[in-house]
N, C-alpha and C positions, 0 to 999 in steps of 0.2 A: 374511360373519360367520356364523359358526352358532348352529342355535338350539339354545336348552335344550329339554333332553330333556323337562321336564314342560309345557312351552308345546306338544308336539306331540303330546300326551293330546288326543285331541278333548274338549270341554268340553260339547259337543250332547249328548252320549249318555253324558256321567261322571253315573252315579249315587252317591247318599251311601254311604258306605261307610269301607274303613281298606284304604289299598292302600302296596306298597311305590313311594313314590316311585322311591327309587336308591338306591347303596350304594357307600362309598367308601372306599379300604384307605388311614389311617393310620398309616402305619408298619408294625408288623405287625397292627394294628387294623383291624376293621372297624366302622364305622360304616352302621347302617340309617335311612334317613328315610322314615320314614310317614307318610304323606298322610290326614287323618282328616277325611272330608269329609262334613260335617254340611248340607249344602244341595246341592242339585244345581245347577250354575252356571247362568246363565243363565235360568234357568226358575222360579226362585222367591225371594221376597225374602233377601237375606242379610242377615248377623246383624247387631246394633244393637251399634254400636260397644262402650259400655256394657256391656251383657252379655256381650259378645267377652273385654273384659277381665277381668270378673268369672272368667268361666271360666278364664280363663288362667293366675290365679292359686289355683284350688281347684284345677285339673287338676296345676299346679306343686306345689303341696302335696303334696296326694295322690299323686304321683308320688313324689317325693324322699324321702318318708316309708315306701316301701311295704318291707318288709323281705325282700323276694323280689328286689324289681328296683333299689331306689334307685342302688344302686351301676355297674347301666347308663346311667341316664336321662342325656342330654347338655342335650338341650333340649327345653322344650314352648312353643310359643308361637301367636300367630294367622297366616292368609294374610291378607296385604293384601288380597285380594278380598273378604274377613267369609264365607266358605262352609266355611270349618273352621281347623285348627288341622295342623300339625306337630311332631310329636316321633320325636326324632331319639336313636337307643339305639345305642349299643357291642353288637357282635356281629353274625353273620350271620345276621339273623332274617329269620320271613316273618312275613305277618300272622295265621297261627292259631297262630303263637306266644304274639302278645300279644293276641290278642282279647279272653282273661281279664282280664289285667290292664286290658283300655280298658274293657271291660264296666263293671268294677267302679269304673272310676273314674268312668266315668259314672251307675253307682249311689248313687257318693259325692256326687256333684255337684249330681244330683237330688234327696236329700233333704238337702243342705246347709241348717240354721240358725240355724249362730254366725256372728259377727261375719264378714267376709272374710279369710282371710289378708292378712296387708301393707298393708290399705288402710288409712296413715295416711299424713299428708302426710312423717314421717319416712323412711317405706320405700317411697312409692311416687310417681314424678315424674309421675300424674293423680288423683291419691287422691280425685278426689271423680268421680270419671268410673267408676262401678260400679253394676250393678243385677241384684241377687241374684234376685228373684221370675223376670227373663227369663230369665236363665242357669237357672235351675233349670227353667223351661220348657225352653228348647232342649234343655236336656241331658235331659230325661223325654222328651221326644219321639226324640229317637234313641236314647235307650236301647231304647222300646217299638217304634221301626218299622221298626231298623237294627239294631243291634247283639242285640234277640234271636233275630230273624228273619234271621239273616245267611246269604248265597245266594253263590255261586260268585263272581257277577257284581256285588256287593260285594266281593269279596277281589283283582279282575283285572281292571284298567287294560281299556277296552274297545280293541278293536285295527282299528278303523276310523277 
């Protein structure tokens, strides 16, 4: 069987960052999946379920809303492992395409303090499974030690 292509990312030496996963041609579409990895695997704790989703759904906001890109975003959501998030855009982009755009959505998310998007038990199937102070933490901390600081070796899959 073969494996998938992001299972042969070494995970030892993937630092946080925003890298291009893959990229898949829909029809005449392309679709980019960005890997936005807010933990280093392995080596440091990943994110609290809770705030995972908190953010998932300020990042889906913020995304869908944005009047430059809404009309690419396909999907933003979490990795099962809690060490970042995937969002997945229409077009052949790379990641210093969107780095404005994650910047800011993580500037959004950082000083997020209304209510949640969708977190009610109408719109959301864990609606009580949210915590706005950690996600506002996580997402300040990568803003200030990833995304403004952002270095080559942030943008490219390490190749060992």
């Amino acid at each position: 069987m073969n494996k998938i292509p992001s299972f042969m990312i070494n995970h030892l030496t993937l630092l946080r960052g925003v890298y291009v996963s893959r990229q898949d041609r829909v029809g005449s579409e392309v679709l980019t999946t960005f890997d936005i990895r807010m933990k280093e695997p392995n080596r440091e704790p990943v994110m609290d379920i809770a705030a995972l989703h908190t953010i998932e759904h300020l990042g889906a906001t913020f995304l869908r809303n944005d009047p430059n890109w809404k009309d690419k975003i396909i999907y933003f959501g979490p990795m099962g492992c809690r060490t970042g998030n995937y969002l997945v855009m229409a077009g052949d982009l790379t990641s210093e395409n969107v780095l404005p755009l994650i910047t800011e959505m993580y500037r959004f998310m950082a000083d997020f303090s209304e209510d949640i998007p969708g977190a009610a038990a109408r719109d959301c199937g864990n609606w009580l499974n949210h915590d706005l102070p950690m996600a506002r933490w996580e997402s300040k901390k990568f803003l200030h030690e990833v995304l403004k600081k952002i270095q080559p070796e942030n943008v490219n899959y390490p190749q060992d």
